[in-house]
VODREN-70922 format. One record per residue (C-alpha): residue number from 1; residue in three letters; x, y, z. Coordinates in steps of 0.1 Angstrom, whole numbers, always signed. Layout:
BEGIN
k;r;X;Y;Z
NUM;ALA;X;Y;Z;
...
This chain:
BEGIN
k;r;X;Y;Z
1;UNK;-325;-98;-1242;
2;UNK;-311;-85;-1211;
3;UNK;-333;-108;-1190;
4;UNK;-325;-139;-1209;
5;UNK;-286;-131;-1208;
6;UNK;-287;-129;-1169;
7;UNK;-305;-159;-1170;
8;UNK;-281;-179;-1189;
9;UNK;-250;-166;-1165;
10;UNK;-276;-180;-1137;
11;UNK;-274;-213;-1149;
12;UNK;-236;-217;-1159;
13;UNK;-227;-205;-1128;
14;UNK;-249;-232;-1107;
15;UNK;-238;-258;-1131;
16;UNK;-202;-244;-1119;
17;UNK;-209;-245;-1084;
18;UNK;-229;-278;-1085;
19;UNK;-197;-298;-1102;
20;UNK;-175;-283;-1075;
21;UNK;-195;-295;-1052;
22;UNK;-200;-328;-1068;
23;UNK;-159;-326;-1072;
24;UNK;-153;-320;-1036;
25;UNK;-179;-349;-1027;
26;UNK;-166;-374;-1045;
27;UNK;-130;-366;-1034;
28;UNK;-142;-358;-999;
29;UNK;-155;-397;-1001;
30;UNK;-122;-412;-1017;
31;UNK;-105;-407;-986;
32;UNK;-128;-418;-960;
33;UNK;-132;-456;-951;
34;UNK;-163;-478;-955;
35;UNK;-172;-466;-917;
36;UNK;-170;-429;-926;
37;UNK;-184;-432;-959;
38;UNK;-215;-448;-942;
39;UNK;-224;-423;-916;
40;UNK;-216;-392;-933;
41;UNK;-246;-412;-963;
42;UNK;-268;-410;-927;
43;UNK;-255;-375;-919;
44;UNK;-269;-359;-954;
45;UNK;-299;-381;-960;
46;UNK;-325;-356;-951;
47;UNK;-306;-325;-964;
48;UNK;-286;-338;-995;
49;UNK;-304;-371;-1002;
50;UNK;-286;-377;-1037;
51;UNK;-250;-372;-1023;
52;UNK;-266;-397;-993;
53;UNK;-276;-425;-1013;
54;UNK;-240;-418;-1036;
55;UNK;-222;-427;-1000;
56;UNK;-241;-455;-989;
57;UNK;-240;-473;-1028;
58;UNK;-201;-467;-1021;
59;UNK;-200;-476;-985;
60;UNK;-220;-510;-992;
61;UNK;-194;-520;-1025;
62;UNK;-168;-515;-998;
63;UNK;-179;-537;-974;
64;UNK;-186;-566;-995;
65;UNK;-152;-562;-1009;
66;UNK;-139;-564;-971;
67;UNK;-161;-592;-968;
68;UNK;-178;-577;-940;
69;UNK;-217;-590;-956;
70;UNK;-232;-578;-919;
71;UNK;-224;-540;-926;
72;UNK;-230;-541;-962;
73;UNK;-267;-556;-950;
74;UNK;-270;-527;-928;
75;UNK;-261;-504;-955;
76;UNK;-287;-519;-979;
77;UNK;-314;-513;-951;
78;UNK;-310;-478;-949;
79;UNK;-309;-469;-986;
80;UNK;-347;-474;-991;
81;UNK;-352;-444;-967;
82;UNK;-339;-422;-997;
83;UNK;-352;-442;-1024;
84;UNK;-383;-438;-1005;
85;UNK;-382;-400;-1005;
86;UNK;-376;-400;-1042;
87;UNK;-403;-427;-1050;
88;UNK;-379;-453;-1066;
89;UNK;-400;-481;-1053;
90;UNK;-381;-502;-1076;
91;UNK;-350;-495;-1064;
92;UNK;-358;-503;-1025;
93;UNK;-378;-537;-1038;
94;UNK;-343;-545;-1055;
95;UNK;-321;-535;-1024;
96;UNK;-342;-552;-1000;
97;UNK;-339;-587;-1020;
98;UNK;-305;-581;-1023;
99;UNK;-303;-579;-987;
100;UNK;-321;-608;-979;
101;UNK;-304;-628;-1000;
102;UNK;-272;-620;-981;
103;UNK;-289;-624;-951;
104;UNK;-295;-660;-957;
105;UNK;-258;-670;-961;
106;UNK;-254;-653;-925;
107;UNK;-285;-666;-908;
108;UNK;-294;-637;-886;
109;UNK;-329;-638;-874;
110;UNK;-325;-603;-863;
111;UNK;-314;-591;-896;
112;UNK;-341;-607;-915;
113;UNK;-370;-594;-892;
114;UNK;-353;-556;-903;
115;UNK;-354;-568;-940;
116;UNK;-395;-584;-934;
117;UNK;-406;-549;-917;
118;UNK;-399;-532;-948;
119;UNK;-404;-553;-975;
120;UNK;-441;-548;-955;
121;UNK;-442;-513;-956;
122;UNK;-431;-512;-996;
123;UNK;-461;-534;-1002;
124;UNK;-483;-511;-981;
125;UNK;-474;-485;-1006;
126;UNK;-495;-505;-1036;
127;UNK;-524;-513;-1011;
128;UNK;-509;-548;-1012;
129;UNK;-526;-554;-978;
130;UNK;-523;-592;-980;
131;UNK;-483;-592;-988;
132;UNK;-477;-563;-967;
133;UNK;-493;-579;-938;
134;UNK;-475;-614;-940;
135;UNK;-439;-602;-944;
136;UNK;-452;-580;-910;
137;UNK;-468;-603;-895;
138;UNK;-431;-626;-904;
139;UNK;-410;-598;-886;
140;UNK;-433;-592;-854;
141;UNK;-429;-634;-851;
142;UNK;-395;-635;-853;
143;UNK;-387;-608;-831;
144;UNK;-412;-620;-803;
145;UNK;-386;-650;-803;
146;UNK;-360;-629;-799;
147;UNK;-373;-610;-771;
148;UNK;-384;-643;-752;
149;UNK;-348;-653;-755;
150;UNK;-335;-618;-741;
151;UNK;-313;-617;-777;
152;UNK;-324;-581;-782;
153;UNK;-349;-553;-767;
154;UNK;-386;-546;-763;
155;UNK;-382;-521;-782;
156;UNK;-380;-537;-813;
157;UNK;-418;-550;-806;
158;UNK;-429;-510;-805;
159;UNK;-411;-507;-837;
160;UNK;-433;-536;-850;
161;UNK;-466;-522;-835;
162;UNK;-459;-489;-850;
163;UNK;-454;-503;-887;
164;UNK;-485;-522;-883;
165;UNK;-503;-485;-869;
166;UNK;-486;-468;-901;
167;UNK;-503;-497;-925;
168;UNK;-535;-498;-912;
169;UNK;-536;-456;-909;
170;UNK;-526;-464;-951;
171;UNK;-548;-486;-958;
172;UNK;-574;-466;-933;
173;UNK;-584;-490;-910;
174;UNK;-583;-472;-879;
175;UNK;-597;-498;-852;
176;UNK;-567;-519;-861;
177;UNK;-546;-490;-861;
178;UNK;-556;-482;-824;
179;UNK;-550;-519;-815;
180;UNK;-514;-518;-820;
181;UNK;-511;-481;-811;
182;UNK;-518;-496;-780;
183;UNK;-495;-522;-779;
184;UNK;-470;-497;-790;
185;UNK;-482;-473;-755;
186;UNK;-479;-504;-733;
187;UNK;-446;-517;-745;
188;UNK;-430;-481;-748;
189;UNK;-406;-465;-723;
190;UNK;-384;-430;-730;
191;UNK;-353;-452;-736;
192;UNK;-364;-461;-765;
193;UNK;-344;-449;-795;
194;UNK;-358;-472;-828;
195;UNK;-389;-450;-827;
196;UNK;-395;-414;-813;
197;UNK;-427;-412;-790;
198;UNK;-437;-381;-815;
199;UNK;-448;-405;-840;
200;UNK;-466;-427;-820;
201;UNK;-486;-394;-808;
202;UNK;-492;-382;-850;
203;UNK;-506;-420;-855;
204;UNK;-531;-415;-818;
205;UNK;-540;-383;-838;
206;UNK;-555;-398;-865;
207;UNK;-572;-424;-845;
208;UNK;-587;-395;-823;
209;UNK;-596;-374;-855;
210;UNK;-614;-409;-869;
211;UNK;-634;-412;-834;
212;UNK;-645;-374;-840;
213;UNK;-625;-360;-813;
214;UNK;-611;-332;-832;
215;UNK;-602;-311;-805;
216;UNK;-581;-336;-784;
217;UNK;-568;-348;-826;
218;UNK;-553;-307;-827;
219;UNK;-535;-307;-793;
220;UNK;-516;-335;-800;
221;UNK;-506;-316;-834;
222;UNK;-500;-284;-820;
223;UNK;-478;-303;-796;
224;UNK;-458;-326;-817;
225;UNK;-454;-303;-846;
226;UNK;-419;-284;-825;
227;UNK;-401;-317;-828;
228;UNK;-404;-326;-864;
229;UNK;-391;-292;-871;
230;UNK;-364;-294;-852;
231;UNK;-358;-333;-860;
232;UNK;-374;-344;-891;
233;UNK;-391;-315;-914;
234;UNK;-396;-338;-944;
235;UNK;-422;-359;-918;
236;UNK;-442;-325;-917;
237;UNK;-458;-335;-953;
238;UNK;-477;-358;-935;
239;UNK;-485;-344;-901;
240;UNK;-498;-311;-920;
241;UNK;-521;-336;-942;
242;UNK;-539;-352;-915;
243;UNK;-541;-312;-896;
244;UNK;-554;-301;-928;
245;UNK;-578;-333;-928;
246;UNK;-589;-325;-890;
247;UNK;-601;-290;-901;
248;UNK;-619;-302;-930;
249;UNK;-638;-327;-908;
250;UNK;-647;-295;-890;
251;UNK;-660;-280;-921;
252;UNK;-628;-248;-916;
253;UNK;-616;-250;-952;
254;UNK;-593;-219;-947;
255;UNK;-572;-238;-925;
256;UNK;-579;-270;-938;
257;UNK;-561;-255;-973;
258;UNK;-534;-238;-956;
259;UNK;-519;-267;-942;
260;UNK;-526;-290;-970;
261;UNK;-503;-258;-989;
262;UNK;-479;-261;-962;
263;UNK;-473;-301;-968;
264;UNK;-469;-294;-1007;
265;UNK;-444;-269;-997;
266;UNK;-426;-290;-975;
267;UNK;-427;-321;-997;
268;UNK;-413;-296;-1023;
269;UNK;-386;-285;-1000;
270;UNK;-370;-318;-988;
271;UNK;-379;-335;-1021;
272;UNK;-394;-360;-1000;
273;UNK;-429;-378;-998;
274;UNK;-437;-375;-1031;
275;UNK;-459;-403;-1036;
276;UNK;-476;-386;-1008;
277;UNK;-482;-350;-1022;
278;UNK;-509;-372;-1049;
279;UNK;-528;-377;-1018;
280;UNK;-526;-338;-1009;
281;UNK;-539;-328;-1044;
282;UNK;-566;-346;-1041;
283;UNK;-576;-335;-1007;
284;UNK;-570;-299;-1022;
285;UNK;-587;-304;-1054;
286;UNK;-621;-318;-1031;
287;UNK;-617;-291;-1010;
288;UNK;-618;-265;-1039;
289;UNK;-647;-278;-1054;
290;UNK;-663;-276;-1020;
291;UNK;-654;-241;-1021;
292;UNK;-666;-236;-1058;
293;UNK;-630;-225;-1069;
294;UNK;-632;-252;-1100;
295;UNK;-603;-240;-1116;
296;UNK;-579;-248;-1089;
297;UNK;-596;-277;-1085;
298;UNK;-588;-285;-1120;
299;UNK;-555;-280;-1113;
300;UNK;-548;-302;-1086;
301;UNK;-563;-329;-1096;
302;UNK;-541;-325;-1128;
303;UNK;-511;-325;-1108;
304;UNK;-524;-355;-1086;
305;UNK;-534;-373;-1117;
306;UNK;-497;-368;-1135;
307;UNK;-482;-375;-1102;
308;UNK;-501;-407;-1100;
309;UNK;-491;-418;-1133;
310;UNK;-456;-408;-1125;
311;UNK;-447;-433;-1094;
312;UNK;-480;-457;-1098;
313;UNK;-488;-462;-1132;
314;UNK;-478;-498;-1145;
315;UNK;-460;-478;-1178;
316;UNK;-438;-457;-1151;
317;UNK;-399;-465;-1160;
318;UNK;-400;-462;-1125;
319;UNK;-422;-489;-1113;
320;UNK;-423;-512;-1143;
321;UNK;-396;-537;-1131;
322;UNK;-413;-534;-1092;
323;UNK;-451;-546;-1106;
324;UNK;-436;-568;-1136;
325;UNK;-416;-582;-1102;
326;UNK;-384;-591;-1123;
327;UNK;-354;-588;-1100;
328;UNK;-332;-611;-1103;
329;UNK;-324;-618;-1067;
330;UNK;-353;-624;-1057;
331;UNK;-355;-649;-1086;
332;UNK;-326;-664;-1078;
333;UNK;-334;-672;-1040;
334;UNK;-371;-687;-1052;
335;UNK;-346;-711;-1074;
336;UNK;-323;-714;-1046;
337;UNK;-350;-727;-1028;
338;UNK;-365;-748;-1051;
339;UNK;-332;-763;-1053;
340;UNK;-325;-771;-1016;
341;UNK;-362;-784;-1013;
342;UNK;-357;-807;-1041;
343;UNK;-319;-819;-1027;
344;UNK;-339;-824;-997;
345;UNK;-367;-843;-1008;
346;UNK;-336;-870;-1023;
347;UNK;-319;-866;-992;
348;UNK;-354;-878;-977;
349;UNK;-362;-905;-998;
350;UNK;-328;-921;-996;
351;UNK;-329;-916;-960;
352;UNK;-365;-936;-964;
353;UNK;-346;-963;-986;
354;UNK;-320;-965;-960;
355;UNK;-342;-968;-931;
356;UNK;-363;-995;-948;
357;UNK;-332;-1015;-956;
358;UNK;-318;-1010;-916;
359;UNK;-354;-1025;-906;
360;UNK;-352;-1050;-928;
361;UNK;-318;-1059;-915;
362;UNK;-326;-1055;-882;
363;UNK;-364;-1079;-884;
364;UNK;-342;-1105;-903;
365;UNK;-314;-1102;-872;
366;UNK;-340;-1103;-845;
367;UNK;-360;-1133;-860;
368;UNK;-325;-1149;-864;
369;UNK;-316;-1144;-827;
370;UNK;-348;-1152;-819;
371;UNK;-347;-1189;-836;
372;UNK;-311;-1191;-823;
373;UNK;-326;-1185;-786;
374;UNK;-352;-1209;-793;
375;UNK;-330;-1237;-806;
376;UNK;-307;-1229;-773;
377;UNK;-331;-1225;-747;
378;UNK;-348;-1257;-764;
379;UNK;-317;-1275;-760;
380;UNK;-308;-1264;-722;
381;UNK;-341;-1275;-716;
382;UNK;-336;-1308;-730;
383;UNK;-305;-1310;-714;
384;UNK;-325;-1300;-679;
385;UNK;-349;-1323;-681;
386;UNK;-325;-1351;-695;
387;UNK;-302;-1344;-661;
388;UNK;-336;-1341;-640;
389;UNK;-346;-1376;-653;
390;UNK;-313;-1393;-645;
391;UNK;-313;-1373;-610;
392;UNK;-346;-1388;-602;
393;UNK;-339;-1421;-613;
394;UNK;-305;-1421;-597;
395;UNK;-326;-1406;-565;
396;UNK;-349;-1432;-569;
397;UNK;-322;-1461;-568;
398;UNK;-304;-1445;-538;
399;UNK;-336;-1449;-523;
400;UNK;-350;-1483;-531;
401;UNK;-311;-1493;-526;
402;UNK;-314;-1477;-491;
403;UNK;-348;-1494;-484;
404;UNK;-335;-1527;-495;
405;UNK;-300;-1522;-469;
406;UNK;-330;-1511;-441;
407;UNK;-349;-1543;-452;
408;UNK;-320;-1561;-450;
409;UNK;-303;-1544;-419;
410;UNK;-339;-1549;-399;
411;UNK;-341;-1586;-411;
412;UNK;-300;-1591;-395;
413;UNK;-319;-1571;-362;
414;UNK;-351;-1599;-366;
415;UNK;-322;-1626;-371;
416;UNK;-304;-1610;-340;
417;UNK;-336;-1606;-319;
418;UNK;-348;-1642;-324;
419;UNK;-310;-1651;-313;
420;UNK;-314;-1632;-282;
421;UNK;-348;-1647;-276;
422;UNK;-331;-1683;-279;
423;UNK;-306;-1674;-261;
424;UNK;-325;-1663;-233;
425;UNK;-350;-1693;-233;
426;UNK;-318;-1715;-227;
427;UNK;-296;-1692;-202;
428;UNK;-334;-1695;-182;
429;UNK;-334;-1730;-185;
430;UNK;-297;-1733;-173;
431;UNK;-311;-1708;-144;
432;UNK;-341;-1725;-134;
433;UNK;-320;-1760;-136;
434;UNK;-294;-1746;-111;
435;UNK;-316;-1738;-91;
436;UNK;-334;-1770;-90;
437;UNK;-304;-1795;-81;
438;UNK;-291;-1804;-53;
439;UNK;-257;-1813;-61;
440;UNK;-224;-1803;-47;
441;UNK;-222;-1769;-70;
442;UNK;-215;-1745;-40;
443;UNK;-240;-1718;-37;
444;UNK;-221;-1690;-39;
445;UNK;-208;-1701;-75;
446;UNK;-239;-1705;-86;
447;UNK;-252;-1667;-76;
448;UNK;-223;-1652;-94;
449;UNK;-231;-1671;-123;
450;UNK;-268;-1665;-122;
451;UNK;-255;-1625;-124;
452;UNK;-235;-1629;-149;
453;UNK;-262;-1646;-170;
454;UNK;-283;-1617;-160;
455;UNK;-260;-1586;-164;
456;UNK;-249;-1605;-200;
457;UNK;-289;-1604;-208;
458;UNK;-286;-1568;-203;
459;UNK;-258;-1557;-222;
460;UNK;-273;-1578;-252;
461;UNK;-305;-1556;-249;
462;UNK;-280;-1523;-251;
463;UNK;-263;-1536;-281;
464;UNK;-298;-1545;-299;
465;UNK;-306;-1506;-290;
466;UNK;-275;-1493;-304;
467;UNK;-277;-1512;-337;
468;UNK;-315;-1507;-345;
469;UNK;-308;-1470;-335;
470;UNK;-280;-1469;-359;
471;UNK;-302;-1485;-384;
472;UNK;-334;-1466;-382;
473;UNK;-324;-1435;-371;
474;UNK;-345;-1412;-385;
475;UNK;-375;-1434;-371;
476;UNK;-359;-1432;-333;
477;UNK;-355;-1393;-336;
478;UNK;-395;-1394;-344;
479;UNK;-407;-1414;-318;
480;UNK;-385;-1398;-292;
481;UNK;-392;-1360;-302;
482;UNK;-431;-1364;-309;
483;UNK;-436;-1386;-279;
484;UNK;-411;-1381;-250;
485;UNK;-430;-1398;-224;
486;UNK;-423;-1429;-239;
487;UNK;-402;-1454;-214;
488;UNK;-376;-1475;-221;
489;UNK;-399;-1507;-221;
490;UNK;-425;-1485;-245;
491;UNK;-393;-1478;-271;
492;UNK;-385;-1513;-272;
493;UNK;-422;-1526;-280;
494;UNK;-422;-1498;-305;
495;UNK;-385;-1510;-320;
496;UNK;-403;-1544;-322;
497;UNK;-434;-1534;-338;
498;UNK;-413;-1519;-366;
499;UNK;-390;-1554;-370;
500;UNK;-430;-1565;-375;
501;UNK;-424;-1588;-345;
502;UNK;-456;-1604;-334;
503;UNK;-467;-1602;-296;
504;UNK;-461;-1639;-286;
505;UNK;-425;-1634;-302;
506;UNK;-424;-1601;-281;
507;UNK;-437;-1619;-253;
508;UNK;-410;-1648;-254;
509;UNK;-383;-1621;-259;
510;UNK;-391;-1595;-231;
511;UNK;-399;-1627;-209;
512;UNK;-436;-1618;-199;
513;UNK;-467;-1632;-208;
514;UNK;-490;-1623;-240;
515;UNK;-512;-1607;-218;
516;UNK;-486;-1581;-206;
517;UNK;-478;-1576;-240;
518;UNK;-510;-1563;-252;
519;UNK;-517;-1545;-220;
520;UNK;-481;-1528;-224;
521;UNK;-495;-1523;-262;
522;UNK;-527;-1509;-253;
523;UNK;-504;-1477;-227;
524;UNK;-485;-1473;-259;
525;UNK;-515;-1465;-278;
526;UNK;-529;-1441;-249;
527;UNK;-496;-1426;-249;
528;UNK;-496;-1417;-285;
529;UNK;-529;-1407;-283;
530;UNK;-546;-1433;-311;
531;UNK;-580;-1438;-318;
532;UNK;-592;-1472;-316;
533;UNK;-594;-1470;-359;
534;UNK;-559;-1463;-360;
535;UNK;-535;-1496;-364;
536;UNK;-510;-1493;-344;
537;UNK;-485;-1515;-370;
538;UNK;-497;-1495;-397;
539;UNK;-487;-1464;-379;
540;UNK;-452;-1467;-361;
541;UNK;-444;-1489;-396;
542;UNK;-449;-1450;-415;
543;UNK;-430;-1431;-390;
């Protein structure tokens, strides 16, 4: 009676004590801001993981009230830690939709690669390899982009590697686990504040323990064990399960079940890893029947078996709305989406009908202009050949009009040529009859005379040159540039050859005989240098 008396006081006076120090929480948290609020939810998550996830529900309503969606994002994110210790699966599933769905009004690639890594990791939980592997595979992309483009660290890649290591350590795959275990080594430097090089050592443990080397597998535990004490004791659950594991490989089931003890006490302790602690049973209740110690072995595979139905089974209040996969958010962004794709498929198919109707504008303008070009350029061409006709025909009348004036200007030089000749005949008849008489005409009268005559025959020779020059221009710049050796008596022959003056007319004109006109006609030739073929009318008549 005693006993049960004391026992009752027990429990009213922690009931007492725990409302005060609910009382003083939740006034404590009234007077902080949404800053404050958040990092004192960081400050107790591994000691007081309730009053942690009361400050960070209460520091995220905050900041969506202040509109700052960044912050409440970030509070979101590290929620699922707790939830995580508690195994509230749902919970985180929920958190991390909610999350990304305000992470797509804000478009922040970096934020969305945080949201991807652990929507990974919560399917690694369920041995959802496929899903957890594509929203990991999503992060590492994105944050490879964002590396090339120097927007944040390297070290966001070992964070990456290291989720991968985790998964594939799950999901016990350990070649794949040492792949990006190396990656994780190679990128790594002591800087490095998103993940502790003490957990990259636990994963190379378990790779080493896999390859048999148990030895090398215990001095990395014996060595890593002093930080997670001193840093994060609730991580011990799983370091002492994979110690235990190593002596068990070695066939040292004392030590193998003391540690497996020491990670159910430590889960136990920190309330943390529960899901985990089914594994330990297990291990425990295999290692008991190894040992012939049934009982105990009935017992924790009890426990792992009530534990399993606890935070697995489909019928768990827990995990029925994460495996039914009813949350609304993430509903509502699959609509969303559906949505924008549809709204973009119209947009496309009017931009299709409006891009047909431009081309069809644009064919019926270019075959427009084009007709418009050919009825133009048909017309200028008429219009060329129209003024090319009349300039050829008005060519060709200058031309036959200047041949005709030539014909007729050489015909006036014939007519004035045959004058001369007649005129000359008679002044040498008057000559030779003055010089014949003997009458009283003095001499000296008669000499003067004679030169006039003479000198007068001369100056009608110049004037005949000037006028056939003047005439035939073109024909006396020929003959005197091709043959320059011509003499005066040759150019006159020639200028009489063109008048189509025949040699005895030549003959009575120049006032020699026949025969010194074809000998003087026969140098011209030689002159000119033409062959004997060659007629010599023919050819001064086409210079």
């Amino acid at each position: 009676m005693m006993f049960t008396i004391n026992y009752v006081v027990k429990i009213i006076l922690f009931v007492v004590l725990y409302c005060t120090v609910n009382n003083t929480t939740a006034q404590d948290s009234n007077d902080l801001n949404s800053d404050e609020l958040f990092e004192k939810g960081l400050e107790l998550r591994f000691q007081k993981p309730d009053q942690s996830i009361e400050l960070l529900e209460k520091a995220h309503e905050n900041y969506l009230i202040e509109g700052d969606t960044l912050s409440a994002i970030k509070t979101l994110l590290e929620m699922p830690y707790q939830y995580g210790q508690k195994v509230d699966y749902a919970k985180t599933y929920d958190g991390l939709w909610h999350a990304l769905f305000l992470a797509d009004d804000l478009d922040n690639q970096a934020i969305k690669a945080s949201i991807y890594t652990r929507l990974g990791r919560l399917y690694s939980f369920y041995k959802k390899e496929e899903n957890a592997l594509e929203y990991l595979n999503n992060a590492l992309k994105i944050n490879k982009e964002l590396v090339a483009n120097n927007e944040v660290d390297v070290a966001v890649l070992v964070q990456n590697y290291y989720l991968f290591c985790a998964t594939f350590r799950e999901l016990d795959k350990p070649k794949l686990a040492k792949k990006y275990l190396d990656s994780c080594f190679l990128n790594y430097n002591d800087s490095n504040k998103l993940i502790y090089k003490s957990y990259l050592k636990f994963e190379k443990s378990f790779v080493l323990t896999k390859e048999e080397k148990y030895q090398e597998a215990l001095e990395i535990m014996n060595e890593i064990e002093p930080w997670f004490l001193e840093n994060r004791p609730s991580y011990l659950v799983l370091v002492y399960t994979y110690w235990g594991d190593i002596y068990r490989n070695q066939n040292n089931l004392n030590q193998s079940e003391i540690y497996y003890q020491k990670a159910i006490e430590i889960s136990s302790r920190y309330n943390s890893h529960l899901d985990f602690s089914i594994l330990v049973h297990e291990r425990l209740a295999n290692l008991y029947i190894t040992k012939g110690n049934y009982e105990k072995a009935y017992a924790s595979q009890s426990k792992a078996k009530a534990l399993d139905a606890q935070f697995f089974d489909s019928r768990s209040p827990l995990n029925r709305p994460l495996l039914e996969i009813k949350d609304e958010f993430r509903l509502e962004k699959e609509r969303q989406e559906k949505l924008i794709q549809q709204q973009r498929l119209e947009q496309l198919e009017q931009e299709d009908k409006i891009s047909f109707l431009q081309q069809i504008i644009l064919l019926g303008a270019l075959v427009f202009t084009l007709i418009l070009a050919f009825v133009y350029i048909s017309q200028i061409r008429a219009k060329h050949k129209v003024e090319k006709a009349l300039i050829r025909r008005n060519k060709e009348l200058e031309i036959q009009k200047s041949k005709e004036l030539l014909e007729l200007k050489n015909k006036e030089l014939a007519t004035s040529a045959l004058q001369l000749v007649e005129k000359d005949e008679f002044l040498k008849d008057i000559k030779s009859k003055l010089k014949g008489e003997n009458g009283n005409i003095q001499t000296a009268e008669i000499n003067r005379v004679l030169k006039s005559i003479s000198h007068s025959n001369q100056n009608n020779w110049d004037e005949f040159k000037l006028r056939f020059t003047q005439v035939n221009e073109d024909f006396y710049k020929q003959v005197t540039t091709r043959y320059p050796k011509l003499s005066q008596a040759d150019q006159k022959i020639c200028a009489l050859i063109k008048l189509n003056f025949s040699s005895k007319e030549m003959a009575r004109l120049l006032g020699i005989s026949v025969e010194s006109v074809h000998t003087t006609r026969y140098r011209l030739r030689k002159k000119m240098g033409l062959d004997r073929s060659v007629n010599l009318e023919d050819f001064i008549a086409n210079i």
